[in-house]
N, C-alpha and C positions, 0 to 999 in steps of 0.2 A: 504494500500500500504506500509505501515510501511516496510514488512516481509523483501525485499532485498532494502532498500531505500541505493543509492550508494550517493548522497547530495542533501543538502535543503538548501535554504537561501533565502529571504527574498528581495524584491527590494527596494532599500534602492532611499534616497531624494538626492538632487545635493549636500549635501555636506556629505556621505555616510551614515549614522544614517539609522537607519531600520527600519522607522514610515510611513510605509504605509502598505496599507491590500493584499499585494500582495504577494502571497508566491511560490515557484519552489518546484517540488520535483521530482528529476532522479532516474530511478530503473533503475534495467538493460534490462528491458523492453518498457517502455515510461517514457515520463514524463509529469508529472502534474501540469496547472497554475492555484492556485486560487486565486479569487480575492473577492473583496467586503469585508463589514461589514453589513448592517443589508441585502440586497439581496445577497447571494454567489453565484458566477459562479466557478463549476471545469468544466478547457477545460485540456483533456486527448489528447495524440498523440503515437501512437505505434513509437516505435525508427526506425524500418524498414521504416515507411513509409517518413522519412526526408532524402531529396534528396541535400540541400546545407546547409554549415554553414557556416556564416563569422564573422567575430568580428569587432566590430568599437569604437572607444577609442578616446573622444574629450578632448581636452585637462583639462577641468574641471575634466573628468571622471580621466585622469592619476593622476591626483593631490592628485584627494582623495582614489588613488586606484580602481577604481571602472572601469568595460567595460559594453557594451552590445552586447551577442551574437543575429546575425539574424538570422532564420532558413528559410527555403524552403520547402514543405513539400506538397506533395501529398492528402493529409487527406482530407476530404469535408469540416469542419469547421473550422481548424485550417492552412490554405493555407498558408500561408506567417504570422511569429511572432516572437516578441524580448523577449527576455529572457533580462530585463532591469535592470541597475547598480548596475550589482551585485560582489561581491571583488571575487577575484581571476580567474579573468574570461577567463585569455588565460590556466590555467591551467582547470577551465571549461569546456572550447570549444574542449579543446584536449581529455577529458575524454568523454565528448560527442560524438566526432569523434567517437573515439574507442568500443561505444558503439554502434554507430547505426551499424559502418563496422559487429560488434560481430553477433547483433539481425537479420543482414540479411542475411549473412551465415547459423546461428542457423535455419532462418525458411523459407532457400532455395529461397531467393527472391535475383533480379538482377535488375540493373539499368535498363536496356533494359526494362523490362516490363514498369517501371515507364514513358518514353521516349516515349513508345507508346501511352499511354494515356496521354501526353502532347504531342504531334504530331496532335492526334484525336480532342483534343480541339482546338489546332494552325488551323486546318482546317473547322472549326466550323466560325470561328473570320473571316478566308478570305473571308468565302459568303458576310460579308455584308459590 
């Protein structure tokens, strides 16, 4: 994924230092969380398929510079996930924006479609 990697950093600990095994990487296609040391999990998410981002910033996190973006995301495994304290993160979240708006234009995909297939699950949940 190297080829168009647009940033990468690292989830850093409550007082921002970068010593954990958790790593981000944004292309202008998806992005990638890995995690682990001696087991590694990569969970991949195409940019199209993320429907909300929000940022949430406690006050530890302003101190040491640090947010965490939440994403929203359609994807089968990757449903709902934090992209965790990591620096620079409202100029992050706004690059991220801009990427997933880009990726979904690029590959003709509309909120609408997404909407239906949470619509179809919301009517799943009512049966029971």
């Amino acid at each position: 994924m190297e080829q168009n990697l647009v940033w990468k950093d690292r989830k850093r600990i409550w007082c921002g230092l970068p010593w954990t095994f958790t790593k981000y990487e944004l292309s202008s296609d998806r992005l990638v969380i890995k995690t682990g040391f001696f087991n590694q999990n990569d969970d991949e998410v195409r940019l199209y398929r993320i429907l909300d981002i929000s940022l949430r910033r406690s006050l530890f996190q302003r101190i040491f510079g640090l947010g965490t973006i939440r994403c929203n995301s359609v994807d089968k495994t990757m449903k709902n996930f934090d992209i965790t304290n990591i620096k620079n993160s409202e100029r992050v979240k706004d690059q991220l924006s801009d990427l997933v708006e880009e990726s979904r234009r690029s590959n003709r995909v509309s909120s609408r479609e997404f909407m239906t297939e949470l619509d179809d699950d919301d009517d799943d949940d009512s049966d029971n």
